[in-house]
C-alpha positions, 0 to 999 in steps of 0.5 A: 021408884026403880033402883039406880046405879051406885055413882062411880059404877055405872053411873045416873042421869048425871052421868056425864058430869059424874065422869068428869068430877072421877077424872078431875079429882082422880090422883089426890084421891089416889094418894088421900087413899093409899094413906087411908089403906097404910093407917088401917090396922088391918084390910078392909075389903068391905064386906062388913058394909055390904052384909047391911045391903040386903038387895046387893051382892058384893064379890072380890075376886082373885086372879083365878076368880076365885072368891075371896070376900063375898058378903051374907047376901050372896052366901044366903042367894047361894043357900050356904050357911058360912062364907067360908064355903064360898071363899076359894071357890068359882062362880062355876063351881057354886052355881047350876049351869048355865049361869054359873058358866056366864058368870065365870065367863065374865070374870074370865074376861073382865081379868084377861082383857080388863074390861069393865061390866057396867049396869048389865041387866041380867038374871040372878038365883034367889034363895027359894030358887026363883030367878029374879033380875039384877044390874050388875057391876064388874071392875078389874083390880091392879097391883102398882106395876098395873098387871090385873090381879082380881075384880070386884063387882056387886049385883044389884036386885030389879025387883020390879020387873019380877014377873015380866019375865020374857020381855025383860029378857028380850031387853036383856039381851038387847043390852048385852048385844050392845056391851059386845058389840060397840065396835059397831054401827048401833041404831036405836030402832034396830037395838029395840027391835032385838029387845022386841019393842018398839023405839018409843018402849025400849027407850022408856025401859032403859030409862026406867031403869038407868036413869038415861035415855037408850042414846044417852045409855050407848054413849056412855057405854060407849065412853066408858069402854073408851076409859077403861081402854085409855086406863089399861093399854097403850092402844092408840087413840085412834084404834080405841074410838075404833073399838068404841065406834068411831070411825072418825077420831075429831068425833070421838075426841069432841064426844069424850070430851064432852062427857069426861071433860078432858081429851083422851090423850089428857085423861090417859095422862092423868088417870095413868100418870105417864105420857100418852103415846103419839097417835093424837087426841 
């Protein structure tokens, strides 16, 4: 069976109602946290749980995104003998050219402009030095006045597309172009097309891999960018269904509702806890 997104990551099948339960039960879980966070006796940044998951590499970051809880995985994918020689240092620093530059790259962005990585599909360094696939996570971390002050992210492998080395890079692609261009008009066809298949293949394809048919897959990255913007800015409403393309705000306002079960202006309220700015929603 192919690997699936961890929920609350990115998401399955049930995406759309995963949505909707986070949103719904986002402020007791906030308080229910913070409570957890004050009795522990010392930080817990979740490595010790990670070091048993040895398909997964687990990362926090600092603002400068530097490591500073990676777990053993990652040391042994970077052929390390310590987690100590990773602490304090870049994904540029640790990996050859050019994945350590794209990596950092992501970093770059996900702590400037705030913006989740959900479920890309790209490649990964093994410990033999093999590239194999991998899905991977990113999200901002914020302080309590919200100004973004690390990320955390996991890269989960796909090792059943070992070996199909071209074509998944295609697709990878494809799903890249998608994350870097929602703004746009995005047609299924044309998407498969950029992944070299045909609609029938690149949909099997997304399917087999996150549980979602290529539509389903767009409009979730479509909705969770819209998240992720309602979260993190004051932008007006209208300006993020543009961001998300759509041209028209009543659709983007059914579609998210639809998806998380609230408007955007009521998940602002409730993700943020302040009013939403007037521009409707």
């Amino acid at each position: 069976m192919a690997p699936r997104g961890p929920a609350g990551l990115g998401g399955i099948a049930g995406a759309e109602s995963g949505i909707r339960t986070i949103s719904l039960a986002m402020k007791p879980s906030v308080d229910l946290g913070q409570n957890l966070v004050a009795a522990l006796g010392r930080p817990f940044l979740g490595e010790e749980l990670f070091d048993r998951v040895t398909d997964t590499v687990f990362f926090l970051k600092d603002r400068d995104a530097r490591y500073v809880a990676v777990n053993d995985t990652l040391v042994r994918r970077c052929g390390l003998a310590d987690k100590a020689e990773l602490i304090g240092r870049t994904a540029r620093d640790v990996f050859p050219a050019p994945l350590g530059e794209r990596y950092d790259d992501q970093d770059q962005r996900v702590l400037r402009d705030g913006l989740t990585i959900a479920g890309l599909l790209e490649r990964h360094l093994y410990p033999d030095g093999r590239e194999g696939w991998c899905l991977t996570w990113k999200e901002p971390l914020s302080n309590r006045q919200g100004r973004i002050v690390g990320l955390c992210g996991i890269s989960r492998d796909v090792p059943d597309l070992a070996g199909k080395r071209p074509a998944v890079a295609a697709l990878s692609e494809a799903l890249a172009y998608i994350d870097d261009h929602l703004e746009a008009t995005l047609r299924i066809p044309d998407l498969a097309a950029r992944a070299r298949l045909s609609t029938f293949q690149f949909d099997q394809r997304v399917r087999a891999l996150f549980g979602l048919s290529a539509g389903q897959y767009l409009t979730r990255a479509r909705i969770e960018r819209a998240c992720n913007r309602l979260r993190r800015t004051d932008a007006p409403i209208s300006r993020v269904a543009q961001e998300c393309g759509y041209a028209d705000q009543a659709a983007f306002t059914r579609q998210f509702r639809k998806s998380v079960g609230l408007t955007p202006k009521a998940y602002r309220t409730v993700s943020t806890g302040r009013a939403a700015p007037k521009g409707g929603g």
